[in-house]
C-alpha positions as CSV (number, residue, x, y, z in Angstrom):
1,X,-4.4,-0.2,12.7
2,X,-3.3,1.3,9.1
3,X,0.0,-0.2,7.6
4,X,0.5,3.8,8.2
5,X,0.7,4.0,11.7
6,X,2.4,0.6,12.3
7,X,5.6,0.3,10.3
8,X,8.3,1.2,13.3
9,X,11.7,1.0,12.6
10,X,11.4,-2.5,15.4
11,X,9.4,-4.1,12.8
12,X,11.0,-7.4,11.8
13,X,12.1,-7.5,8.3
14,X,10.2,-11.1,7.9
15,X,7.1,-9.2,8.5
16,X,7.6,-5.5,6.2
17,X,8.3,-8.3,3.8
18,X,4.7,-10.3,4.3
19,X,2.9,-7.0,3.9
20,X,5.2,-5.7,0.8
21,X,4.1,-9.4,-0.7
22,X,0.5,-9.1,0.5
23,X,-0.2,-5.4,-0.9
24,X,1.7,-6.1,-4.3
25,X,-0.3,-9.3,-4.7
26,X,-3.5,-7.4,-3.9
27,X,-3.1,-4.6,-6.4
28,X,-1.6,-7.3,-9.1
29,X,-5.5,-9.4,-9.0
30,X,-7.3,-5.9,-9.1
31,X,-5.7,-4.7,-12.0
32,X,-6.4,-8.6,-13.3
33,X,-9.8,-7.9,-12.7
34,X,-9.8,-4.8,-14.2
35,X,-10.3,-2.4,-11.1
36,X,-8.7,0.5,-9.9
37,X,-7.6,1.3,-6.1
38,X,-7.6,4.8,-7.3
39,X,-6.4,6.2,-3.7
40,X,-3.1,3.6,-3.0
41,X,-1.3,5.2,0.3
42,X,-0.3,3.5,3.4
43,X,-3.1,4.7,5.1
44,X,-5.5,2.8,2.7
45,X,-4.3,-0.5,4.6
46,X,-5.4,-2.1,7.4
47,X,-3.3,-4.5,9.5
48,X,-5.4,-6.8,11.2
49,X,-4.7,-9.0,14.8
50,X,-2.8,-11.6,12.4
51,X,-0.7,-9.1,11.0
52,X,-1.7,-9.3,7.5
53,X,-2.4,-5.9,5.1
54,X,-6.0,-5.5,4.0
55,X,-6.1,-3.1,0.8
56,X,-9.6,-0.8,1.7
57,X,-11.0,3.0,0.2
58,X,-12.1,1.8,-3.5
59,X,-14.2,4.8,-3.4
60,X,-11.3,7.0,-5.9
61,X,-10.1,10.0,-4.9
62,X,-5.7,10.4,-4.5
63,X,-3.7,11.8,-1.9
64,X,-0.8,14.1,-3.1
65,X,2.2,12.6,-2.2
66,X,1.3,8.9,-3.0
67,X,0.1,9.3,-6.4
68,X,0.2,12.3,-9.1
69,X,-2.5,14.1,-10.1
70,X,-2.5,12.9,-13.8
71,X,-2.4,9.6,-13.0
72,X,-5.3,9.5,-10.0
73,X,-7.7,6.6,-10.6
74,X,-5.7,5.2,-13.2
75,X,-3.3,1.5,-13.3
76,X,-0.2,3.9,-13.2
77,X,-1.1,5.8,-10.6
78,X,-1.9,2.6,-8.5
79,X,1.5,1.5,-9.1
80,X,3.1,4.6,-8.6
81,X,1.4,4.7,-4.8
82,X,2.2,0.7,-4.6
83,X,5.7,1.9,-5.1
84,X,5.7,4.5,-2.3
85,X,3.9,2.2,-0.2
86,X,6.9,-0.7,-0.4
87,X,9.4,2.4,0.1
88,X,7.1,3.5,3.4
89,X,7.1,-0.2,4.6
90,X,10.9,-0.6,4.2
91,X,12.0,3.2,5.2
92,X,12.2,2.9,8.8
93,X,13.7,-0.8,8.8
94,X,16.4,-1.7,11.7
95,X,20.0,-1.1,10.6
């Protein structure tokens, strides 16, 4: 399942956190590698049966919404979608 279709507002604050850490820390060692995501959005992560996020779609590309224009394919626009992504992870959180 993508970190899209998962997030519910009765997912446990413990675990939003885990995937906010594991996606952050992802996109930190690619841009320490010197590589680009180039298409960050929630849907761009998969959750797997251990519930941890799995960055995929390296192919470029951006989806409006998640990242400008401008900045597609660049280190910005990755953290401008990494950004949205953390907000999309902690949006629906219980109250």
């Amino acid at each position: 399942m993508t970190l899209e279709g998962i997030v519910s507002p009765n997912t446990p604050k413990p675990l939003r956190q885990r995937w906010a850490d594991q996606v952050t820390s992802t996109v930190r060692r690619l841009h320490e590698a010197e590589i680009v995501w180039g298409d960050a959005k929630a849907a761009n992560i998969l959750v797997d049966v251990n519930m941890d996020a799995w960055v995929i779609d390296f192919g470029g590309g951006f989806t409006q919404g998640w990242v400008q224009r401008e900045n597609a394919g660049t280190v910005e626009g990755d953290s401008q979608g990494l950004a949205k992504i953390v907000d999309h992870i902690f949006a629906s959180s219980e109250t």
